[in-house]
C-alpha positions as CSV (number, residue, x, y, z in Angstrom):
1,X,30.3,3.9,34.0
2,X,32.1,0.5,34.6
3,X,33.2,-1.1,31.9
4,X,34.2,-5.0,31.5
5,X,36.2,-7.0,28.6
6,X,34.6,-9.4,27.0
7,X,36.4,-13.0,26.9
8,X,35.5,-13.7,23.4
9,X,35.7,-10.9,21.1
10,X,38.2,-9.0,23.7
11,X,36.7,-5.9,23.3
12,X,35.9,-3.4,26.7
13,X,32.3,-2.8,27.2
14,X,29.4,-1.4,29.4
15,X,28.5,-3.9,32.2
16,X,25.3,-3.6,30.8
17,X,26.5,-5.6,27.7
18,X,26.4,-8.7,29.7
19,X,24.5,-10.9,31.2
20,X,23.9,-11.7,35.1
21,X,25.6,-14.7,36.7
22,X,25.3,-15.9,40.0
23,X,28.6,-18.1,39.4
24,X,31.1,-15.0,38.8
25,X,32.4,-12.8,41.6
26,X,31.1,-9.8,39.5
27,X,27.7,-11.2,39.5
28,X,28.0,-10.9,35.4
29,X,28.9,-13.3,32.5
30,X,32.5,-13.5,31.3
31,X,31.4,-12.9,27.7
32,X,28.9,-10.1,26.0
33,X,25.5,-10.8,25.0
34,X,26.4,-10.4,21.2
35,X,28.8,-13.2,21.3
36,X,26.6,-15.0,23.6
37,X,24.1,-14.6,21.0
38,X,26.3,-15.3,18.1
39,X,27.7,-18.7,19.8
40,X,24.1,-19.7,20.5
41,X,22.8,-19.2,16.7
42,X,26.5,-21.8,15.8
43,X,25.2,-24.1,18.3
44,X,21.6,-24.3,17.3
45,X,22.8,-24.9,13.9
46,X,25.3,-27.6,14.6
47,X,23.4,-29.6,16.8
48,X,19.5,-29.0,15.2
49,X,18.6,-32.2,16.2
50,X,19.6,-32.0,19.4
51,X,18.0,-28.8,20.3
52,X,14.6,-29.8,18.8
53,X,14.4,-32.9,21.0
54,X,15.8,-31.3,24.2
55,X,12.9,-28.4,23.7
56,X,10.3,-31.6,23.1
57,X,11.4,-33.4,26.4
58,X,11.5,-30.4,28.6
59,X,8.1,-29.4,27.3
60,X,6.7,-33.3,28.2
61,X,8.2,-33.0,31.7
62,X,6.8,-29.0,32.4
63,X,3.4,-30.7,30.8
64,X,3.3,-32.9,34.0
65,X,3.4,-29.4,36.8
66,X,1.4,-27.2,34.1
67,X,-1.9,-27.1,36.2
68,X,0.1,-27.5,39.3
69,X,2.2,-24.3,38.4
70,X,-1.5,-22.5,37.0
71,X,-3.2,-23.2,40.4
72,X,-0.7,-22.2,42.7
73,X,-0.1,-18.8,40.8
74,X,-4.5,-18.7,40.7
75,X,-4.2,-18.9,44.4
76,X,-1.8,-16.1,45.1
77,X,-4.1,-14.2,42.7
78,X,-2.4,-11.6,42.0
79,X,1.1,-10.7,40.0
80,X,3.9,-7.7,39.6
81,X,4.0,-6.5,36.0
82,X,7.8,-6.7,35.6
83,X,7.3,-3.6,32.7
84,X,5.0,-1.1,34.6
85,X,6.1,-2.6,37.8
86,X,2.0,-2.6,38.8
87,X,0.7,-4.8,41.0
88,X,-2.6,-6.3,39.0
89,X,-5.3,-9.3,39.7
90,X,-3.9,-12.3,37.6
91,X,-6.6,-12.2,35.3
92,X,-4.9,-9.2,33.5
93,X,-2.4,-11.4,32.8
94,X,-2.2,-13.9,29.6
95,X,-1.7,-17.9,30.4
96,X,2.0,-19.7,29.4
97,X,1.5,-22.7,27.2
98,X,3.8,-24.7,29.8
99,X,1.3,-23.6,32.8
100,X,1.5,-20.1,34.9
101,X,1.3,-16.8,33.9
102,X,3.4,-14.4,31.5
103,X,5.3,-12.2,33.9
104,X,4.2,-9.1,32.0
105,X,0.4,-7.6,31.6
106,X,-2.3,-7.7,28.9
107,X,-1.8,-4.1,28.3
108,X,2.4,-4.2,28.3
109,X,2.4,-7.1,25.9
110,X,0.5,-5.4,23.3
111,X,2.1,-2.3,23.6
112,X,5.3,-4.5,22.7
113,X,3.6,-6.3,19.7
114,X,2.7,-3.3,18.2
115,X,5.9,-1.6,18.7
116,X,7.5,-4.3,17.2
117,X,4.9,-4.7,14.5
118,X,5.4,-0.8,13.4
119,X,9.2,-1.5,13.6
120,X,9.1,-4.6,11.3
121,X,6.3,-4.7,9.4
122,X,8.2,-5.9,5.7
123,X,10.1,-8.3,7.9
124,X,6.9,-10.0,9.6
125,X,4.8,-9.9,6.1
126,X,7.6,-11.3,4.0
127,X,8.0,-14.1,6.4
128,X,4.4,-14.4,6.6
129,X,4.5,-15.1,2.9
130,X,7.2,-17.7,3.2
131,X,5.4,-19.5,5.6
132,X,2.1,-19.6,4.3
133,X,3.8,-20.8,0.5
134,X,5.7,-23.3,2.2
135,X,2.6,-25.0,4.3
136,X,-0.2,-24.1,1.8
137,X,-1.7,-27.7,2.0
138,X,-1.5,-27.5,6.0
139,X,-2.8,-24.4,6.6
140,X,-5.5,-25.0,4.1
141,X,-6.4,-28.7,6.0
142,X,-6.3,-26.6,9.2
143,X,-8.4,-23.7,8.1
144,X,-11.1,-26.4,6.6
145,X,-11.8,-28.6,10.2
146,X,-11.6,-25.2,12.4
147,X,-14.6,-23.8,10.0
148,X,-16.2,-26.9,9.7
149,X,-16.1,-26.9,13.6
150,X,-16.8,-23.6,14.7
151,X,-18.9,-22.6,11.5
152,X,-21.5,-21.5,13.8
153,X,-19.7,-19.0,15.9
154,X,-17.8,-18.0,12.9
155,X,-20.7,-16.6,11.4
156,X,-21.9,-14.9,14.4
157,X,-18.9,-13.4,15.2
158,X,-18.3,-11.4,11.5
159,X,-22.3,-10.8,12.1
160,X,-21.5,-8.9,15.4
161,X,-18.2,-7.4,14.1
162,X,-20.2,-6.2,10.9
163,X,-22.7,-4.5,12.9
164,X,-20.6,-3.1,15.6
165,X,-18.2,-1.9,12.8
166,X,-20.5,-0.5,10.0
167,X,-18.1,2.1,8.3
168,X,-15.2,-0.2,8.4
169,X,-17.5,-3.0,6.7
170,X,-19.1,-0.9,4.2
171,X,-15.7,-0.1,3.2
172,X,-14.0,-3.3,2.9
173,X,-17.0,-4.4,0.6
174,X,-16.6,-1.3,-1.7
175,X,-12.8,-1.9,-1.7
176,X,-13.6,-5.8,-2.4
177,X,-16.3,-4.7,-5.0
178,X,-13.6,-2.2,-7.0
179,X,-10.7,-4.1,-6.9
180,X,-13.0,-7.4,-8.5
181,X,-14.2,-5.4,-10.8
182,X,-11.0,-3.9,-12.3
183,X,-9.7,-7.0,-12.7
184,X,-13.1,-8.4,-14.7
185,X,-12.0,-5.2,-17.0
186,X,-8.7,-7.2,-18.0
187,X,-11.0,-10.3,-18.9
188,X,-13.3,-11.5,-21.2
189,X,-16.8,-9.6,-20.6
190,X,-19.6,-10.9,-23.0
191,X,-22.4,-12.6,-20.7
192,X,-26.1,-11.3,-21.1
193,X,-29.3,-11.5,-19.2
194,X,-30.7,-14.3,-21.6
195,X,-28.0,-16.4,-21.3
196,X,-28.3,-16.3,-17.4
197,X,-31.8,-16.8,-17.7
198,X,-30.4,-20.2,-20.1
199,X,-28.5,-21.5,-17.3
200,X,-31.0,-20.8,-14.6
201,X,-33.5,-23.3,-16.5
202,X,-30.5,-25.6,-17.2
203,X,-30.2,-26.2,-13.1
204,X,-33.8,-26.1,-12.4
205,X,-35.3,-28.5,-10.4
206,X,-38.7,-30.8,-11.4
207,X,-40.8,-28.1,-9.7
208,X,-38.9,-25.4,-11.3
209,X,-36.9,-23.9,-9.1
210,X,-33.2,-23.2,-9.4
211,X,-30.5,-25.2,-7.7
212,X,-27.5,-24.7,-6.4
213,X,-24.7,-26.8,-9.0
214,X,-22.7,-27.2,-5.9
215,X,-24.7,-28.3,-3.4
216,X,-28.1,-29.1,-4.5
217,X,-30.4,-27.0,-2.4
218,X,-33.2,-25.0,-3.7
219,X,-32.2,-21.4,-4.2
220,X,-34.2,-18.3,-3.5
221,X,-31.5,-15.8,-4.1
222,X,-29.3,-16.9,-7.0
223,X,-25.9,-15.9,-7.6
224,X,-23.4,-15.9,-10.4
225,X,-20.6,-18.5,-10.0
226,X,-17.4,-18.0,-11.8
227,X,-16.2,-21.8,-12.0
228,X,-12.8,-20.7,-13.5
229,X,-12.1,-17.8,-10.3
230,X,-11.7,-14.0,-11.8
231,X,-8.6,-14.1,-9.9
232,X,-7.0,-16.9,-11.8
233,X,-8.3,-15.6,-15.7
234,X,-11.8,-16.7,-15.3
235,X,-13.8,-14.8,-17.7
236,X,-17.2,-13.8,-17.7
237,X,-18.9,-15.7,-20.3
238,X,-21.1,-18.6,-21.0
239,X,-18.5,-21.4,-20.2
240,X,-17.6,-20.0,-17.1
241,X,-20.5,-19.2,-14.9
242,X,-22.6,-21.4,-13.1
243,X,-26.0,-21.0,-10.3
244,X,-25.1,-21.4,-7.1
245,X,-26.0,-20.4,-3.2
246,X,-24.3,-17.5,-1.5
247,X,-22.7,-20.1,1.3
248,X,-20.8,-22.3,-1.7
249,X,-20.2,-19.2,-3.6
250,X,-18.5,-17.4,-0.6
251,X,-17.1,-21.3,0.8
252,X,-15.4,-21.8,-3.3
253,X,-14.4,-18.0,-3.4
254,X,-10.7,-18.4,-5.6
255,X,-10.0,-21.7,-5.2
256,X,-10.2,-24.1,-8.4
257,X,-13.0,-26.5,-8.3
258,X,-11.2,-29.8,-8.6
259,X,-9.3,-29.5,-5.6
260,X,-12.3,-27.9,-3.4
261,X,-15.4,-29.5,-4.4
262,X,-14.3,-33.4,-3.8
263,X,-13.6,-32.1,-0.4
264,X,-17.0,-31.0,0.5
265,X,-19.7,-33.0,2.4
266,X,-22.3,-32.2,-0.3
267,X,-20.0,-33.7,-3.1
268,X,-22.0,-35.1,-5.6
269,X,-20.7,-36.5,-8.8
270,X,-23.5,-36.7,-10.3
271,X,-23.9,-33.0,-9.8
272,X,-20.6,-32.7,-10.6
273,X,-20.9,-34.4,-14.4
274,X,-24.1,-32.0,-14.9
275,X,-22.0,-29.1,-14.2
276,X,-19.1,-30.2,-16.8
277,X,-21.7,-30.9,-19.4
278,X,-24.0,-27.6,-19.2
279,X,-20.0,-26.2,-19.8
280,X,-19.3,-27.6,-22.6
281,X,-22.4,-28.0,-24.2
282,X,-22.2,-23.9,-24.3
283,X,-18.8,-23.2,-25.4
């Protein structure tokens, strides 16, 4: 076992502690990887700025030999896996965002993620939860144009995964149903069958049929919508529930009315005024 001192922290160590260089006589770096990682994370932080617009113009001038980089690596067609150290068609390996291909397989690379994952669950979900509480507005912009977009295929994918995964859906509603329903336990709980029936005539139409507060279509199958969600102490009484579709009762789900409903193509404000009326006309 060689061993090698370390020009910053002076400390002997394994050779395998350091990095390669082709500009030392050793072939390795005069200082460790910890310090090398240690001066890097003082760097970054002095000179943030900096770093952020050196990564933006190397990215602009790899954009430039991104297909040229993808079709030459296409051509070869094939790659080494640099972790199982198999020789595979390129297609088993995942595209770089810069152009190219990742220098490790499909099946490697999530073998590593879930590794990792297993390793560092608390880690990833807490910074998860950061993330999403510090771009709630963004995320929920995002989220809004990709469904909009790709509503179609949304649907038929949790169609396919539904029916290819019957167990695993079955469950998730029951868990869905029970959790719902212990929290409606902790909340007001006086609505009856005639005061549905009340607020069914209340949204029906001239031909008398029921529609939907939200959106305005006729209804065949009418559900009960909180307006105040259960999840934010919305109880289940007169003043709080509503007629609606399935597709704005499942679009609305917990999110408060004011910020989601202007938002929506259907927005109506007449519709809007009716619903804030039949409300407090029955508190």
């Amino acid at each position: 076992m060689t061993l090698k001192i370390c020009c910053s922290c002076k400390e002997e160590k394994e050779e395998s502690l350091f990095s390669k260089s082709k500009n030392t006589k050793d072939g390795l770096k005069k200082y460790c990887k910890d310090c090398a990682r240690i001066q890097g994370k003082r760097y970054k932080e002095k000179n943030k700025d900096k770093v952020i617009q050196s990564k933006k113009d190397w990215y602009e001038k790899s954009k430039l030999k991104k297909i040229e980089r993808t079709n030459k690596e296409l051509k070869k067609g094939y790659r080494v896996c640099t972790i199982c150290g198999i020789r595979k068609n390129i297609n088993e390996f995942y595209k770089r965002g810069n152009g190219g291909f990742y220098s490790y397989c499909k099946v490697c690379q999530l073998k590593i993620q879930k590794e990792y994952h297993l390793k560092n669950r608390e880690k990833i979900i807490l910074r998860k939860r950061q993330y999403n509480n510090m771009c709630k507005d963004r995320i929920s912009q995002y989220n809004k144009k990709y469904y909009i977009k790709n509503s179609v295929d949304i649907k038929n994918r949790v169609k396919e995964w539904n029916e290819s995964n019957k167990e695993k859906s079955k469950n998730l509603k029951i868990r869905s149903y029970h959790a719902r329903e212990a929290r409606k336990r902790l909340l007001l709980n006086t609505y009856t069958k005639n005061e549905w029936e009340e607020c069914k005539k209340y949204f029906n139409n001239e031909h008398g049929v029921v529609e939907c507060a939200y959106c305005g279509k006729e209804i065949e199958k009418v559900t009960q919508e909180h307006f105040i969600p259960i999840s934010k102490g919305g109880n289940y009484t007169r003043d709080n529930i509503i007629p609606v579709c399935g597709s704005c009762n499942s679009s609305k789900c917990n999110k408060i009315f004011e910020e989601w409903y202007p938002n929506k193509e259907f927005y109506s404000e007449e519709r809007k005024n009716k619903i804030y009326t039949y409300l407090e006309s029955v508190k």
